[in-house]
C-alpha positions in Angstrom: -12.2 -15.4 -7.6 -11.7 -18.5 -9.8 -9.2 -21.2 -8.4 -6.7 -20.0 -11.1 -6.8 -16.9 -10.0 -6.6 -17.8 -5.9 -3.9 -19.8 -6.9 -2.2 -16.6 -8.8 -3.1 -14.3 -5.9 -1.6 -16.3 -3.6 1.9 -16.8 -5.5 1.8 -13.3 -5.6 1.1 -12.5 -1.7 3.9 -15.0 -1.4 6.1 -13.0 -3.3 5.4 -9.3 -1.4 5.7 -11.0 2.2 9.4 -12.3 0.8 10.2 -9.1 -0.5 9.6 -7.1 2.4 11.5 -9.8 4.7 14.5 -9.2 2.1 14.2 -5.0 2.2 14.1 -6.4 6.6 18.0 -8.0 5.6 19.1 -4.9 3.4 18.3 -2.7 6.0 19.8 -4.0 9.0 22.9 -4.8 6.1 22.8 -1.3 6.0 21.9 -1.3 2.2 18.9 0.7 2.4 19.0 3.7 4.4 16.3 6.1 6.1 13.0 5.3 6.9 11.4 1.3 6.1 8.0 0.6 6.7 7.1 -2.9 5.8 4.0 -4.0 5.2 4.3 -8.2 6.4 0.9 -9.5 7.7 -1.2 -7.1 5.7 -0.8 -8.5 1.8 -4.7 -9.4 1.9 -5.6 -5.7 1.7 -3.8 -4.6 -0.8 -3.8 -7.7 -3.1 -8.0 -8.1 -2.6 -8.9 -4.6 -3.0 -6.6 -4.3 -6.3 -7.5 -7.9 -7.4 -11.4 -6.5 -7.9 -9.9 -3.2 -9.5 -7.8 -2.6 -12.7 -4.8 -2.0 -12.0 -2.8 0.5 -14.6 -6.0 1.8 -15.1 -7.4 3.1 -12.0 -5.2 5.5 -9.5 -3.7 4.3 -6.6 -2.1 5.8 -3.7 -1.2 5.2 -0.6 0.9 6.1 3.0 4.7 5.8 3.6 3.9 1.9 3.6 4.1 1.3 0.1 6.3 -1.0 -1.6 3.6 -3.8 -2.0 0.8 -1.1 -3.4 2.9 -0.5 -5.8 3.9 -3.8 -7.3 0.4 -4.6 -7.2 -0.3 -1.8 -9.0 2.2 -2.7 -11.9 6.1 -0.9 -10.9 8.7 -3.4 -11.6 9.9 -4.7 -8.2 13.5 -4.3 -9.2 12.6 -0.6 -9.8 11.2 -0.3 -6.4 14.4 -2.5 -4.7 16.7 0.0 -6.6 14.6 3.0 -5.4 15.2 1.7 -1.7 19.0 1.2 -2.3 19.0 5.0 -3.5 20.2 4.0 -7.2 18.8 5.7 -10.3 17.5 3.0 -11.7 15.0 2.9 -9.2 11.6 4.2 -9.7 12.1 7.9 -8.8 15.9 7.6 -9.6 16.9 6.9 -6.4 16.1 10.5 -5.0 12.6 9.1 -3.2 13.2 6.2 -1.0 10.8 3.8 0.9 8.2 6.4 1.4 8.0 7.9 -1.6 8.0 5.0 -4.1 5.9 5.7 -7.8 4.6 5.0 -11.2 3.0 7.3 -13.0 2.9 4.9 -16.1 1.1 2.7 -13.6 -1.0 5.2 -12.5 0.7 4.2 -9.0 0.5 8.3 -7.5 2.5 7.5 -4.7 3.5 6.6 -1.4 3.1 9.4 1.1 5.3 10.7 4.2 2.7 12.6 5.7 0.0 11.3 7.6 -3.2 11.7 6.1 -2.1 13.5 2.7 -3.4 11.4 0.3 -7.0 12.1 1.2 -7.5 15.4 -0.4 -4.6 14.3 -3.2 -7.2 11.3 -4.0 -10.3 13.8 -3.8 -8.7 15.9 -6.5 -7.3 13.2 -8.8 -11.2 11.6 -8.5 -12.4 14.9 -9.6 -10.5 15.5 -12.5 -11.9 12.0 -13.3 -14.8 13.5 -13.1 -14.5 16.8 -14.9 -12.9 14.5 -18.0 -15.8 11.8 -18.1 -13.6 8.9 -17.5 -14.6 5.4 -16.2 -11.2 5.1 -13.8 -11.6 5.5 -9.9 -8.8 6.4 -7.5 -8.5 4.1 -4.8 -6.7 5.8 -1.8 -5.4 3.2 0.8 -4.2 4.9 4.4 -4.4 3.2 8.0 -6.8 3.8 10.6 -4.4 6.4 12.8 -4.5 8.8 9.7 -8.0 9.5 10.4 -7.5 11.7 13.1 -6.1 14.2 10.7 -8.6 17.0 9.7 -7.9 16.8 5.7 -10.2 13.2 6.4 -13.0 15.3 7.1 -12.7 17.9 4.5 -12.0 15.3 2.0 -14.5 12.7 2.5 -17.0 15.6 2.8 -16.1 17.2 -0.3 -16.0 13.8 -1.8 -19.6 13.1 -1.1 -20.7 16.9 -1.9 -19.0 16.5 -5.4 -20.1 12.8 -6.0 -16.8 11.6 -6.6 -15.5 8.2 -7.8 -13.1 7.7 -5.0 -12.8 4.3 -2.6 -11.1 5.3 0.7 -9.7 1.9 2.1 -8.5 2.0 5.7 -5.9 -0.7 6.7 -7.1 -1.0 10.5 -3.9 -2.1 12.1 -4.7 -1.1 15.5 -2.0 0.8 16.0 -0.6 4.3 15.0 2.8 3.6 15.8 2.9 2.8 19.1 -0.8 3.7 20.5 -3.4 1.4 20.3 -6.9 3.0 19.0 -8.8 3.0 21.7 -6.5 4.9 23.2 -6.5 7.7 20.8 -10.4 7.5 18.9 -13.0 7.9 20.2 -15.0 6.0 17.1 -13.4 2.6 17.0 -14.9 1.3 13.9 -14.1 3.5 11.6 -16.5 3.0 8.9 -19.5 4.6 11.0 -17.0 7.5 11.2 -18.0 8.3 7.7 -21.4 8.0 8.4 -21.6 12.0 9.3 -20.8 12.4 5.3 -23.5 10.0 4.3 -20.9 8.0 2.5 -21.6 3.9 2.3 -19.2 2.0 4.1 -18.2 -1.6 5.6 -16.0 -3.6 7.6 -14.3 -6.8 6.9 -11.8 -9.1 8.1 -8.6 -8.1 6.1 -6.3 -10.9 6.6 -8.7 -13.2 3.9 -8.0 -12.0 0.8 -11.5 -13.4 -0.1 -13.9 -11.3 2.1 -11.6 -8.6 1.0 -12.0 -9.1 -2.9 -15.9 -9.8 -2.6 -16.1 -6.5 -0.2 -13.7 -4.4 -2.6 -16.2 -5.4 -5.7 -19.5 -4.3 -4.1 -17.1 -1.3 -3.4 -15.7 -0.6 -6.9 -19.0 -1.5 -8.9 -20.5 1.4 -6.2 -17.9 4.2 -7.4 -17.5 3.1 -11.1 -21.1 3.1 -11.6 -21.0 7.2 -10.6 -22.4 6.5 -7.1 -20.0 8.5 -5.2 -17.7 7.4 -2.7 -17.2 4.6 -0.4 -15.3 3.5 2.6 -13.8 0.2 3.0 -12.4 -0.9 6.6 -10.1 -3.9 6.6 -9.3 -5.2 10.0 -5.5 -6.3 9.8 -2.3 -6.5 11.7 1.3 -5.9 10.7 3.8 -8.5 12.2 6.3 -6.1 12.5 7.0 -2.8 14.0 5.9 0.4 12.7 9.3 1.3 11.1 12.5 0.0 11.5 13.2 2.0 14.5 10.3 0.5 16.1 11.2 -1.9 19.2 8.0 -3.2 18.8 7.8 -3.4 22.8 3.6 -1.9 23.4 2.2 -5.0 22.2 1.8 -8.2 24.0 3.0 -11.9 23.1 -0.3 -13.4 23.3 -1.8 -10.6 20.8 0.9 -11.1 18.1 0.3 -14.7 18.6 -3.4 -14.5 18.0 -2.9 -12.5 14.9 -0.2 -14.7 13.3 -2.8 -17.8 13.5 -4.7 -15.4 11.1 -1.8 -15.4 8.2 -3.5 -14.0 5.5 -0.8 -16.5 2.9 -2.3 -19.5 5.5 -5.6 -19.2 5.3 -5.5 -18.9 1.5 -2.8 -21.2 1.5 -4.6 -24.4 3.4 -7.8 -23.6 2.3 -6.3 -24.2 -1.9 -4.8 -27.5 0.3 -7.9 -28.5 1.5 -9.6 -27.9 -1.7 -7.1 -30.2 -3.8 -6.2 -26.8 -5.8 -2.3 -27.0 -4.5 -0.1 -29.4 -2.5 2.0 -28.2 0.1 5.2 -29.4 -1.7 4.0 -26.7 -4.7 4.1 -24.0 -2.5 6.9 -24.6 -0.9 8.4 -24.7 -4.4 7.0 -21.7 -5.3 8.9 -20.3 -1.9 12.3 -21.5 -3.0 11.6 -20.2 -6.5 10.6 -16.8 -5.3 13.5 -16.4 -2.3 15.8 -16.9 -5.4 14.8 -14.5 -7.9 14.4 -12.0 -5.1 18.5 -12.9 -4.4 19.9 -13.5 -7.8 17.8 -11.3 -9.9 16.1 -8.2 -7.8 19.0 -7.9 -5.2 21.6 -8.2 -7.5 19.8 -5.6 -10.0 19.5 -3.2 -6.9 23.4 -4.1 -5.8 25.3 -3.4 -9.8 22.6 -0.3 -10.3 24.9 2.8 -10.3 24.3 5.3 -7.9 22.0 8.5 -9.1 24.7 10.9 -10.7 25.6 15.0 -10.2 23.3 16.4 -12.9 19.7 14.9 -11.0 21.1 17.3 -8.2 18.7 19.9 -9.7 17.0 17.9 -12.6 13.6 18.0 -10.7 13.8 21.2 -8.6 11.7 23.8 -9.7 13.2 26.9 -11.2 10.9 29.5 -9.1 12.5 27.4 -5.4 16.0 27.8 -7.1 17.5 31.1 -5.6 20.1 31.7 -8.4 17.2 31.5 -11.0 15.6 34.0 -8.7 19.0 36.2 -8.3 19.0 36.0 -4.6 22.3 34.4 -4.5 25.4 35.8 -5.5 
């Protein structure tokens, strides 16, 4: 990346780690309601891989852990805030919430609830790619716990059979909720699991967004150029709990502690310092700039939206699941 654009990148990482520590305060204000996955300590993934791909061109999806993706990917963040606030001028009119954020103008296909279901979602979307001769990809981000469902198999092999322009990404966290992978995989690194599928595949630190962006573009050039798939690991940690609900209590002080000397907004941060590129009073101007338009323009937006009104009760149902359309109900 050129220093304008590390420089850009980093403003932006900035911006997603103060967003999701602001969703943190709406929730435990008891604005947003349901489920909250935030996604704090893992920005370098999702920033690098999409920094290397073109967003609003390509398809993206992605777990319940989704708000940043999607930004990223081009969805206004007042339309996601409003979306977690359940008000209908959020992205999916307030009927979605935090796992289920979209953009289909953005070619942002959504955040998932179930574990695993975006692989064979992202195998179909990269073969009607296919069938139509385009040049896009689908990148299809999910974390490492998700590969122990059987739809990773049957997708990744069907991906490979078929040749299609697909990048799985795993965000290694370590963790699927509360168990620690070793515990539960028997193949730790999960790039050689794809290895069965004769798919190409590497493993990089996650948490700088520069390893991530050079990996992500041998990646991308691979599947644009009609190559077939390819599987990206990123090794990374999320400095919260799973969800909300999570007390956080299975992992040990001196491991968070390690990880958080890894900051993926440091290291980029300090090493623009040490290069002359930004001074540490800019960044912490960008921080005050940011923390404000969060508060006085996203919040508020979120806050005065009206709340999603009687006639989207059955706006996006399907006839054929209504039973009065069916004449079952009386």
């Amino acid at each position: 990346m050129k220093p304008a654009d590390k420089k850009r990148v980093l403003k932006e990482m900035l911006f997603a780690r103060r967003f999701e520590e602001r969703c943190y305060e709406a929730y435990v204000e008891r604005k947003i309601g349901g489920f909250l996955h935030l996604y704090s300590g893992e920005e370098a993934c999702a920033y690098g891989v999409l920094e290397a791909a073109k967003p609003g061109h390509d398809y993206v999806m992605t777990s319940y852990r989704d708000h940043i993706h999607a930004i990223k990917s081009g969805v206004s963040p007042k339309a996601v805030m409003a979306e977690l606030f359940a008000k209908e001028t959020g992205c999916c009119k307030g009927l979605g919430g935090s796992m289920h954020i979209f953009g289909a103008e953005q070619r942002f296909m959504g955040g998932y609830a179930l574990v695993g279901g975006p692989f064979p979602l992202a195998a179909g979307i990269a073969k009607g790619i296919k069938l139509k001769g385009g040049d896009e990809i689908c990148i299809c981000f999910l974390g490492d716990a998700a590969n122990n469902q059987g739809v990773f198999h049957e997708s990744l092999n069907m991906a490979k059979v078929w040749d299609l322009p697909v990048l799985y990404v795993c965000e290694n966290n370590l963790y699927g909720i509360g168990t620690r992978i070793e515990r539960s995989t028997a193949v730790v690194d999960q790039y050689k699991r794809v290895g069965a599928y004769d798919i190409p595949s590497a493993q990089v630190d996650g948490q700088d967004i520069e390893t991530v962006y050079d990996a992500a573009k041998i990646a991308i050039d691979h599947v644009r150029s009609g190559k077939g798939p390819y599987f990206l690991e990123l090794m990374t940690y999320r400095y919260r709990g799973h969800s909300m609900s999570d007390s956080n209590a299975y992992r040990t002080k001196e491991e968070e502690q390690l990880w958080n000397e890894r900051d993926p907004l440091n290291i980029l941060r300090d090493r623009l310092v040490g290069a002359g590129e930004i001074t540490v009073d800019e960044y912490k101007q960008w921080d005050t700039e940011i923390i404000a338009e969060i508060e006085d323009d996203i919040i508020k937006f979120a806050e005065e939206s009206p709340e999603p009104s009687a006639e989207l009760l059955d706006k996006y149902v399907l006839a054929e699941n209504d039973p009065w359309v069916r004449g079952g109900a009386k």
